[in-house]
C-alpha positions as YAML, in Angstrom:
chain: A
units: angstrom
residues:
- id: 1
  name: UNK
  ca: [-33.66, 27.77, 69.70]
- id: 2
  name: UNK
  ca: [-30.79, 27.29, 70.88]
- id: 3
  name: UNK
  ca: [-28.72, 28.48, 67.82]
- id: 4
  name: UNK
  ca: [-30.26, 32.07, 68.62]
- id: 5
  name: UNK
  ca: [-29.90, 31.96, 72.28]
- id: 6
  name: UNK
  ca: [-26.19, 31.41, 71.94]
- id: 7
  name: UNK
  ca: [-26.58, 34.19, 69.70]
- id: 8
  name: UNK
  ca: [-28.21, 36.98, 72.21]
- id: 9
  name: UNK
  ca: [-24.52, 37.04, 74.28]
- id: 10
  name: UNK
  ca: [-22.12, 36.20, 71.22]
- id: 11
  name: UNK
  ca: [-23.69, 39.16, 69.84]
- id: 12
  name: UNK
  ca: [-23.44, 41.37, 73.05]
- id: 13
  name: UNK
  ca: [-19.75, 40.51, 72.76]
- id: 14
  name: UNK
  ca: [-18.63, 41.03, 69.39]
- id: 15
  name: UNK
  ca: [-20.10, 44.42, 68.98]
- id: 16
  name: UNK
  ca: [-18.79, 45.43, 72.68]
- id: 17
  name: UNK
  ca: [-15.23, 44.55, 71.19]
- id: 18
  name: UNK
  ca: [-15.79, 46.39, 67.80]
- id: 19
  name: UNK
  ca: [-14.89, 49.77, 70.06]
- id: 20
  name: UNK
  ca: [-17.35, 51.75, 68.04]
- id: 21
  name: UNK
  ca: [-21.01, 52.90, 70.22]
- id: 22
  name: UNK
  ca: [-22.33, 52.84, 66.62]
- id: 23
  name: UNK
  ca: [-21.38, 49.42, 66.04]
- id: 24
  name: UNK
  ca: [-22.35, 47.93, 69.11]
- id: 25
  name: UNK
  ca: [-25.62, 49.28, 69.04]
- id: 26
  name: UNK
  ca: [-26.07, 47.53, 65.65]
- id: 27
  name: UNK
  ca: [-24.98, 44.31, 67.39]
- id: 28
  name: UNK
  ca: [-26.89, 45.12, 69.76]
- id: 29
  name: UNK
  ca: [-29.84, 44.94, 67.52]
- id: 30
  name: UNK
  ca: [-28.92, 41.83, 66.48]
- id: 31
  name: UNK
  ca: [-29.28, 40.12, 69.77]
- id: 32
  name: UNK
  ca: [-32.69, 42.10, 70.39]
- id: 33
  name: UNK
  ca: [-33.71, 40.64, 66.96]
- id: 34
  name: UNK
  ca: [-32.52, 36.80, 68.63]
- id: 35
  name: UNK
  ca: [-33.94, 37.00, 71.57]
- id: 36
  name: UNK
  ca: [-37.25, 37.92, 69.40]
- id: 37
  name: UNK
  ca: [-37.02, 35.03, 68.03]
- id: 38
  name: UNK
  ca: [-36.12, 32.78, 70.69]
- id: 39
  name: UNK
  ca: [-39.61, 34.51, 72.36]
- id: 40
  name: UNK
  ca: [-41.52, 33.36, 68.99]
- id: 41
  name: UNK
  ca: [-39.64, 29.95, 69.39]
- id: 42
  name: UNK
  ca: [-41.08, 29.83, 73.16]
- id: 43
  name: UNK
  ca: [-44.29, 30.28, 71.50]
- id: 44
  name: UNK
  ca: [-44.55, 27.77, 69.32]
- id: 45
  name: UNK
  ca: [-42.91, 24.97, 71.36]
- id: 46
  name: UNK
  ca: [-45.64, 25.80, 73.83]
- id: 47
  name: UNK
  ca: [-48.48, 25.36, 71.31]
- id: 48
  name: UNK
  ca: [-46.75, 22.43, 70.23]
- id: 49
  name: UNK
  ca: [-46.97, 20.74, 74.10]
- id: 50
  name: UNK
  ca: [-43.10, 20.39, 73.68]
- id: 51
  name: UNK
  ca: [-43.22, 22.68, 76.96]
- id: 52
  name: UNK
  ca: [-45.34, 23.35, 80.01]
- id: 53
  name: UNK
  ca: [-47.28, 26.92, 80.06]
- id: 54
  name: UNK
  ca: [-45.63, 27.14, 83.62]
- id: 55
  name: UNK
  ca: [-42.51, 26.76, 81.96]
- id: 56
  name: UNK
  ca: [-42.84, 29.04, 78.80]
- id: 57
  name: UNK
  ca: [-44.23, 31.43, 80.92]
- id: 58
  name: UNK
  ca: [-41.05, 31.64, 83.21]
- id: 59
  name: UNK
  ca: [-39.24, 31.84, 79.77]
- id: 60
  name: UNK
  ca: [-40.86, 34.41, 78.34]
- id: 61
  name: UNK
  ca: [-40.74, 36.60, 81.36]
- id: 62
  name: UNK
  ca: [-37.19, 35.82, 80.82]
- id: 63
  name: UNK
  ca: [-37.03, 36.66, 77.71]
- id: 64
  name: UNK
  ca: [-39.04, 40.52, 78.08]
- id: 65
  name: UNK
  ca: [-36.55, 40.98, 80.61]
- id: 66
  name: UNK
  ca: [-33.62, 40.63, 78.09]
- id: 67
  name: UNK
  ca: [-35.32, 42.03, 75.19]
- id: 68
  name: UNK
  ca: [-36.38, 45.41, 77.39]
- id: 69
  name: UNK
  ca: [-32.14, 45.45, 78.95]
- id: 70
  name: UNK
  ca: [-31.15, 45.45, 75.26]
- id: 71
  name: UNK
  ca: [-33.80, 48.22, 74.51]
- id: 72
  name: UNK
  ca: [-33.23, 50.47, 77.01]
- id: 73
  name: UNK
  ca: [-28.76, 49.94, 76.53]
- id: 74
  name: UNK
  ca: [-29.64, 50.63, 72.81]
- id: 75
  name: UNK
  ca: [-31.71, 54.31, 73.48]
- id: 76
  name: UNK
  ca: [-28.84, 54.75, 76.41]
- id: 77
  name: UNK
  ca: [-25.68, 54.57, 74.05]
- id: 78
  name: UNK
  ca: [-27.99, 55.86, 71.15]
- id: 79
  name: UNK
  ca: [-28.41, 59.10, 72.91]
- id: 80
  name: UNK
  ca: [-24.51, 59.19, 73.86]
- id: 81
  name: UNK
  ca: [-23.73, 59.50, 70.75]
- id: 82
  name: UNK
  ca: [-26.61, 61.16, 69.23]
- id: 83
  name: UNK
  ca: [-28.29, 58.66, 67.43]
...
């Protein structure tokens, strides 16, 4: 979990500094596909009892906000460039 989490910004990062829209909305992807997973990850570890339902709750709201920021900066530089 915390392999992909680390992931979601590193991501963000490297395809900011590519200088290509095109590319950073393919890293982009890439951290929407992490953060999936660290939501999936949330899951389980809840099912498991590792973690609280209070406190995968508060993650996952957490994690919808992310995942919906990276959606809507994907359509937003998507449509800047046509795509």
């Amino acid at each position: 979990m915390r392999r992909a989490v680390v992931s979601i910004p590193s991501n963000i990062a490297e395809g900011f500094d590519r200088g290509s829209d095109r590319e950073f909305i393919h890293f982009l992807r890439i951290a929407k596909r992490s953060a999936a997973e660290v939501e999936t990850q949330i899951l389980i570890s809840e099912d498991l009892h590792y973690v609280s339902s209070d406190d995968a709750q508060t993650a996952l709201s957490l994690c919808d906000e992310i995942l919906r920021m990276l959606g809507t900066m994907i359509v937003k530089i998507g449509n800047r460039i046509g795509k």
